[in-house]
Structure formats: structure tokens, C-alpha cells
C-alpha positions, 0 to 999 in steps of 0.5 A, spaced: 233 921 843 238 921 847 235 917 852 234 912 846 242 913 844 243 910 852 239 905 851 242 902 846 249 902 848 247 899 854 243 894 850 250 892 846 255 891 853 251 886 855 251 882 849 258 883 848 259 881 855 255 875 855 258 873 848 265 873 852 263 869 858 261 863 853 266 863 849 270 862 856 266 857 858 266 852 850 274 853 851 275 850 858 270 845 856 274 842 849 281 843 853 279 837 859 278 832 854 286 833 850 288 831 858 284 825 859 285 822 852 293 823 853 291 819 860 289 813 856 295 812 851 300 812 856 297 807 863 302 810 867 300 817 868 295 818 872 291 824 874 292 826 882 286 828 883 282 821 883 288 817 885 290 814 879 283 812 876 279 816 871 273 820 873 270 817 866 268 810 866 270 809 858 277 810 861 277 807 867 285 806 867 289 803 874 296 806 876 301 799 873 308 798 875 313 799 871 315 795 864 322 794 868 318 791 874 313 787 870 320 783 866 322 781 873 316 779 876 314 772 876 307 773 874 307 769 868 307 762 867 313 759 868 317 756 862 317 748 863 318 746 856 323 744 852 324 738 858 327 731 858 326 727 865 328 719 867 327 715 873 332 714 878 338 718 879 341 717 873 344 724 872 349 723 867 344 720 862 339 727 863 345 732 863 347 728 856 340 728 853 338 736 855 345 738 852 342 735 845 335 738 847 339 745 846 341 745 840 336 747 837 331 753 839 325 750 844 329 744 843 325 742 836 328 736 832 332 733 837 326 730 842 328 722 839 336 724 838 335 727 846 332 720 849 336 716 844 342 718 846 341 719 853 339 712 854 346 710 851 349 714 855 347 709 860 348 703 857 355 705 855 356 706 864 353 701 865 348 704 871 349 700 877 349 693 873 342 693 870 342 697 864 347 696 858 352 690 857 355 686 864 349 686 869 343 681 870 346 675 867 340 670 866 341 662 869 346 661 863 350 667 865 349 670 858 346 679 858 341 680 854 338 687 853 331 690 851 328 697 850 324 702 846 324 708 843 316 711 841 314 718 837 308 721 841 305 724 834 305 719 829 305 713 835 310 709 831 314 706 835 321 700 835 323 696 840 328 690 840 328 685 846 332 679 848 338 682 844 344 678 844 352 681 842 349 688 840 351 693 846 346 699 842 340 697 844 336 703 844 340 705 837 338 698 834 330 700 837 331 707 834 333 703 827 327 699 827 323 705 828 326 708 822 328 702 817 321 698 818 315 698 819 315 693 824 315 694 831 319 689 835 324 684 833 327 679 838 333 674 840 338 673 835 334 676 829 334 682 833 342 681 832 342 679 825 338 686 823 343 690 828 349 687 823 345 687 818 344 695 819 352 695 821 352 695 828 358 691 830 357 685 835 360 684 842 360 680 847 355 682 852 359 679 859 364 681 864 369 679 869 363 681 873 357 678 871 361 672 870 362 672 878 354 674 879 352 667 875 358 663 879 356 665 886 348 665 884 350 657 882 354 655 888 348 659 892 342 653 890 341 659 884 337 662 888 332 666 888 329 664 881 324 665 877 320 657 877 314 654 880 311 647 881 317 644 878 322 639 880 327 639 884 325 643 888 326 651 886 327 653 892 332 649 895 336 646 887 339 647 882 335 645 875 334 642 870 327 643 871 321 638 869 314 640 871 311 637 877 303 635 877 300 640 882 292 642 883 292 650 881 294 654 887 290 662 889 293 668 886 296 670 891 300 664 892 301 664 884 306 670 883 313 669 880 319 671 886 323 677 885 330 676 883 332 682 888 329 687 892 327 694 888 330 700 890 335 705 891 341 699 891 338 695 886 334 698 879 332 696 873 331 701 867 332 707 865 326 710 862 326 718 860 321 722 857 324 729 852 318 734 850 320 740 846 317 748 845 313 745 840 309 738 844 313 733 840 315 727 846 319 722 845 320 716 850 326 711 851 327 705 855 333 700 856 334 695 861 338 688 861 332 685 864 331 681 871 338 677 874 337 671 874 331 670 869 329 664 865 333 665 858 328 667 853 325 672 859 322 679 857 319 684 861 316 691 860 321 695 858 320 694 850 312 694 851 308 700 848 304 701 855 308 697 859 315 701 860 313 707 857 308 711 852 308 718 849 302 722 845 303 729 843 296 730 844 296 728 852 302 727 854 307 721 855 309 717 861 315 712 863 316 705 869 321 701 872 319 696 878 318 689 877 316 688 869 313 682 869 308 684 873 307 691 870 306 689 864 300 685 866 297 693 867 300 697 861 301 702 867 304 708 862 298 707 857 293 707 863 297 714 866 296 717 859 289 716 858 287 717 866 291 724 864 287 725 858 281 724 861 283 730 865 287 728 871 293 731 874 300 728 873 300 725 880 293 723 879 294 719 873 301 716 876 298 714 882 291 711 879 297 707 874 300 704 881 294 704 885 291 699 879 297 694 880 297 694 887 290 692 888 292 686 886 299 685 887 300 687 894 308 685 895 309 689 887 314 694 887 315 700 883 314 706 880 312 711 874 312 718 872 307 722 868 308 728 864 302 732 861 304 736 853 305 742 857 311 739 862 307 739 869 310 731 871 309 727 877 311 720 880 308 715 884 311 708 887 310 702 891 314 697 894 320 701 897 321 708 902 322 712 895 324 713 889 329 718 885 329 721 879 332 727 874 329 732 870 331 738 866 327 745 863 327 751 863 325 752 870 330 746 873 336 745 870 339 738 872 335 737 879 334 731 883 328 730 885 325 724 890 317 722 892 315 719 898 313 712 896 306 709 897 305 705 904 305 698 904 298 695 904 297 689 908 292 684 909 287 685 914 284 679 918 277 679 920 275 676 925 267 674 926 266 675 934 261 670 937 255 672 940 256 670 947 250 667 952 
């Protein structure tokens, strides 16, 4: 009996220890889960043990830096919108016009006010005698202005060209967006339609485009814009009167430049402005080619030609020799070559590149700007060409492209066999 009595309270220690061991062993398991899961809502704190990675795969969790360093590390995309960019190195139309852009968040609303206003504010300088009033008089010494405003997400647009005593050219352009259904109004009905929207008339010429036209008389007018006619262009004065001559090759069928592009002498302010949200608005204003026949109108208000803008693509401006370019509609070929997937520098050089496969002694330049903000500049015909842009990411930078070579005709010449 006693032997059973000993057995028994043998039997109930073993259990009794077993049941303890287990009961360690279930604790210890549940507790390792709490430290992994406060692992996971906090990826900054790591377990020492595997150098800051989780054993469990679910987790897997990399050590990251600090929210502090994350706010001032340029790991993100850099904001380039809202912007606005012009050709040449017209600094004070730009600051006008990114100052306008910032009255609002992201530059929203105030796209077409931006590009308005900043090609005014050229026109008011006069900036370096071939925008606004005062410069490139034509063979009657008279100015004549044109230009353009386009709306990138409805594709209106409205231009004047051939404007005569109105100052605000751009603004009359805006007006014919706005108050009509057309699209481009010239010569003195443009005029008639400025008065009649209440812009005040003024004479177009100064002192010093008075002088400009005197010395270009007592210089043979020359150079000048006519061809096969008599007298002689080249050497005289008009009146002119056709003269009967068989159709000479494309190459000896270009009109001449009245100056030579470049850095002395430009030839339109085109400015681009894109807001936070894709609205792109363009602007140009010219008064056009020195010494040009009466009548003349380049590129500047051509949709295509001296600017275009589509809030799906992007948009794109020029300057250069206008009647060329406008044979090529340089910015609408910019737009599309970006559409079809084409980097900004890919699309601007594809624009000139088409121009001067056929025009070897072209010069010029164009600037394309994608919906995002990304832009580039191509040029042609001159050492190289600045412009002004403004973002974010740029405030008020100059900036300047390397123009393509110049191409030259190569002579072929046909080696004989020899005996």
C-alpha cells in the first residue's frame, strides 16, 4: 500500500513539472510577435539582431532615414511648373510676366494675363528696336506691328497683323480672341477694331525710325526685299515694275534678309507660360522685317509659324527669318514631333532641321516646352542664341544654346579613269 501511496505522488510531480514547462514555453512564444508587429508601424525601429531587416518575409522592413533628412533630400521630382519662357534675352518681359503668374497658387488663371503682359511690356521698351513702336520701318518709313495670343486648351487664338497707329498690339490680339469669333485681323481694319474697343491711336514712328529710313534712302535702299524687277534692286531705289525673266532654281529664289539675325539684331519676342495645372498660353509681337514691302507679314501671328500651344502636348515659340519659317510652321511641327513622343531638344531640332534641309543660309531659332515643363532650344544660322526662363526650379535664368553648324554645299567632283 505504501508502495502505491509513493508511486502515485511520484506520478503527480512529473505532471505537475511537464505542465510548467509548457506553460514557459506558450508564454515566450506569443510575446515574440508584440516586438515584431511594433517593428512594422514604425520603419524606423529595427531589430539589432538581423541589421535592421526583419527575419519574417511579411515584414521585411529596410532602416530609412529620417522624415527630416527625407524633406531635404532632392530624391523627388523637381517642381517645374508653374513657368513662363521667351526667346532672347529679354529679362524684364519675363520678371513682368512670372510676377503675374504668382499671383495666384500654381500660377492658375493668370497664364494668358502672364504672356499678354509680358509681351507689352516689351513693346512699351521697345526691346532693341524690332518690338513695339519705333523700329523696322518699312520702305515708307512707316512701323507696323503684328502678334498673337493662343489658348492651349480651347485652341482659340487671335492675332492682329499689319497694325497700324495702335501700340498694343498683343492686347489688340487678346481682344480679338475674346470679343470675336475670328481669328486674324489686318491693316487698318485692325486699327478701326482697336478704336472701336477703345485703344487710343498714336503715331508708330520716331526720331529714330525716322533716321533708320532716311539713311537706308540715301543708301540705294539697300538691302531690300525685291527680285527680278526694274531698276535693278540691287543697286536702286523703286518704283519698281516687273521684269520678264525665265524662273531661276530654288536657291537663286530666296528673298534677302534685311539684317543679319543675332544677338545685335532680333526679331520677336515669343514667350511661353504653363500653370500647376497644364494651362499654356503663348504670346508673340514683332514689328516685323526692316525695310520690308509695305503690306509684309511674317510669322509672328501665324498659328504654327511663330507660336503654338496645346494643353495636351505642350507648346512651342520662334524667331529668325519669318518668311522663311512660315513656309514650315516650325512650332506646330515641334508640338507634333513632341506628341508623337519626342523629347523637347528632339522636337526643336527636328523644327529647324526641316527648315534648313532646305534653306541652308536660314537663321533662326525655336524653343519647345513639353505640359510638364521640360524645355529646349534649337537654332540655326548664328553662334547662339539666349533666352529667359522662370519656375520653381529657375527663378529669372538666362540661358544660351549653342547653335547648329552652318551646312555647306559639297562639290562632288567625278574622278576620271586614267589609261
Amino acid at each position: 500500500m505504501l508502495k502505491i501511496c509513493v508511486w502515485l505522488l511520484y506520478c503527480t510531480a512529473v505532471i505537475t513539472l511537464v505542465q510548467s514547462t509548457s506553460d514557459s514555453t506558450n508564454n515566450s512564444s506569443i510575446s515574440q510577435p508584440d516586438s515584431t508587429t511594433s517593428n512594422t508601424d514604425n520603419t524606423n525601429i529595427t531589430s539589432p539582431s538581423v541589421q535592421g531587416v526583419s527575419t519574417k518575409p511579411s515584414y521585411a522592413t529596410i532602416a530609412t532615414t529620417s522624415p527630416i533628412e527625407q524633406s531635404n533630400d532632392t530624391n523627388g521630382p523637381i517642381q517645374l511648373l508653374p513657368m513662363v519662357i521667351n526667346t532672347w534675352k529679354f529679362p524684364e518681359a519675363n520678371a513682368l510676366a512670372w510676377r503675374i503668374l504668382r499671383q495666384s497658387e500654381g500660377g492658375l488663371r493668370q497664364t494668358r494675363n502672364a504672356v499678354v503682359e509680358g509681351c507689352t511690356k516689351c513693346e512699351q521698351m521697345q526691346c532693341d528696336g524690332t518690338v513695339g513702336y519705333g523700329g523696322s520701318p518699312d520702305e515708307l518709313g512707316e512701323t507696323t506691328l503684328d502678334a498673337m495670343v493662343m489658348d492651349g486648351a480651347s485652341m482659340d487664338m487671335g492675332a492682329v497683323a499689319g497694325l497700324i497707329g495702335i501700340k498694343d498690339a498683343i492686347r489688340v490680339a487678346r481682344y480679338v480672341l475674346e470679343r470675336t469669333t475670328h481669328s486674324l485681323l489686318v491693316g487698318q481694319a485692325a486699327t478701326n477694331f482697336a478704336v472701336a474697343m477703345g485703344f487710343r491711336t498714336d503715331s508708330l514712328v520716331t526720331p529714330e525710325s525716322r533716321a533708320m529710313w532716311q539713311q537706308w534712302k540715301a543708301e540705294n535702299c539697300q538691302p531690300n526685299f525685291w527680285q527680278r524687277v526694274n531698276p535693278d534692286p540691287k543697286i536702286s531705289c523703286g518704283p519698281y515694275a516687273p521684269k520678264a525673266t525665265p524662273l531661276s532654281r530654288w536657291k537663286e529664289d530666296r528673298a534677302r534678309s534685311e539684317y543679319k539675325i543675332g544677338n545685335q539684331h532680333h526679331d520677336t519676342i515669343g514667350m511661353v507660360a504653363i500653370d500647376a495645372n497644364n494651362q499654356i498660353h503663348t504670346g508673340t509681337s514683332t514689328n516685323g522685317a526692316r525695310n520690308k514691302i509695305p503690306g509684309r507679314v511674317g510669322d509672328s501671328p501665324i498659328p504654327g509659324a511663330g507660336s503654338y500651344a496645346d494643353n495636351e502636348v505642350g507648346a512651342a515659340v520662334a524667331t529668325g527669318d519669318g518668311d522663311i519659317m512660315m513656309r514650315f510652321l516650325p512650332t506646330f511641327t515641334a508640338v507634333e514631333a513632341m506628341r508623337s513622343g519626342k523629347t523637347p531638344k528632339e522636337a526643336a531640332d527636328e523644327a529647324v532641321n526641316r527648315i534648313i534641309k532646305h534653306y541652308k543660309d536660314f537663321a533662326g531659332a525655336v524653343i519647345a516646352v513639353n505640359r510638364l515643363g521640360q524645355y529646349a532650344a534649337a537654332c540655326y544660322g548664328m553662334p547662339e542664341f539666349p533666352f529667359v526662363i522662370s519656375s520653381p526650379a529657375e527663378a529669372l535664368a538666362v540661358k544660351t544654346v549653342k547653335c547648329m553648324p552652318a551646312i555647306t554645299d559639297i562639290d562632288i567632283l567625278t574622278l576620271k579613269k586614267t589609261l
